[in-house]
N, C-alpha and C positions, 0 to 999 in steps of 0.2 A: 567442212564439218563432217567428222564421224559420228555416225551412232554404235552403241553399244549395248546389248540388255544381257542377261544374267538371270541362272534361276537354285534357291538350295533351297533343302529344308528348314524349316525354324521347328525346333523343339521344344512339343506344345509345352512342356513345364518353366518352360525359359520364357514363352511369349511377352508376360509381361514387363519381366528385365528389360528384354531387347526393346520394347516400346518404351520405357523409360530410360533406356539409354540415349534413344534415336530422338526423342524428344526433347535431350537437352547434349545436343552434339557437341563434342568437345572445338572448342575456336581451334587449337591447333591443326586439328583432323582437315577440319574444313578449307583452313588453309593450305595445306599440302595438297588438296587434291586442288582450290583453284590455281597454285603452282603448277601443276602437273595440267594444266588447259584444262580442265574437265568441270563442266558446268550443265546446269538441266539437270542435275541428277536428283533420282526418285528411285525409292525400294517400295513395293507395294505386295502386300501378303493376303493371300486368298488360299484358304482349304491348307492351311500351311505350310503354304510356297513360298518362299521369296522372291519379288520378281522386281530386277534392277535396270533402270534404265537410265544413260548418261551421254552427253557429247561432250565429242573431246576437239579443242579446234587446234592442238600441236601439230607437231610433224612430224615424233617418234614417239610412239604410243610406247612401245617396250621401253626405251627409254626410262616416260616419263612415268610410269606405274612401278618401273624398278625404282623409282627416289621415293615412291609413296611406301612401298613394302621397305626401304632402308628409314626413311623417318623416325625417331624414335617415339614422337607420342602419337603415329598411327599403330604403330607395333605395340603400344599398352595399351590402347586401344581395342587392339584385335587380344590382346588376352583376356576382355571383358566379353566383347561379341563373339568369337570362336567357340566357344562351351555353349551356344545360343543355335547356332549352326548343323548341319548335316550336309553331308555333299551326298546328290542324287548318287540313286546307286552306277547310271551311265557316266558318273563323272570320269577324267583318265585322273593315272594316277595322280596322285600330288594336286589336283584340282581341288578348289574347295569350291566358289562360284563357278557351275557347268554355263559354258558360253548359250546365247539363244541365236535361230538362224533368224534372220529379218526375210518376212515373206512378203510383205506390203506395207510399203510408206507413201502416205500421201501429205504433200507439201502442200 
C-alpha cells in the first residue's frame, strides 16, 4: 500500500460549488479511480487549502492515474472542479495538485 496526499487552493468564491459537487460525486468518477487501486481517499479544506489524501494498492501508479486523466467522465468532471481550483504558487509547471512530503506515519 502507497500513500499519497496533495494540497491546492480552493477559490473562496467556488467553495461552495465544490462542496456540492464533492457531496454528490459522480458514480462514474468514483469508479475510475477504484479501477485505478485507489481507495481511502479524502480531500479536507482548511484556511483554503485543499488537502488530499489516498492509497493506492496497484503496481503502476503512473500507469494507473494516466487511465484516470484519459477516462472521459473524470475529464467532465474536471471541467466542473478545475475553475474551483488554484495551484500553489510552488507547484512545477503543468501541476495542478502540488504533491505533499509524508513526515510521519504511524500504523
Amino acid at each position: 500500500m502507497q500513500r499519497f496526499a496533495a494540497v491546492i487552493r480552493l477559490r473562496p468564491e467556488k467553495e461552495s460549488e465544490y462542496r456540492r459537487l464533492h457531496a454528490a460525486a459522480w458514480p462514474g468518477v468514483l469508479d475510475a479511480l477504484r479501477r485505478a487501486h485507489i481507495g481511502n481517499y479524502s480531500i479536507f479544506l482548511r484556511d483554503g487549502l485543499l488537502f488530499s489524501y489516498l492509497e493506492y494498492s496497484g503496481s503502476d501508479y503512473a500507469a494507473d492515474t494516466a487511465r484516470i486523466a484519459a477516462d472521459p467522465v473524470t475529464r467532465e468532471w474536471w471541467t466542473l472542479t478545475d475553475p474551483c481550483q488554484q495551484p500553489l504558487d510552488t507547484a512545477a509547471p503543468g501541476e495542478r495538485w502540488a504533491p505533499a512530503e509524508e513526515v510521519f506515519h504511524l500504523d
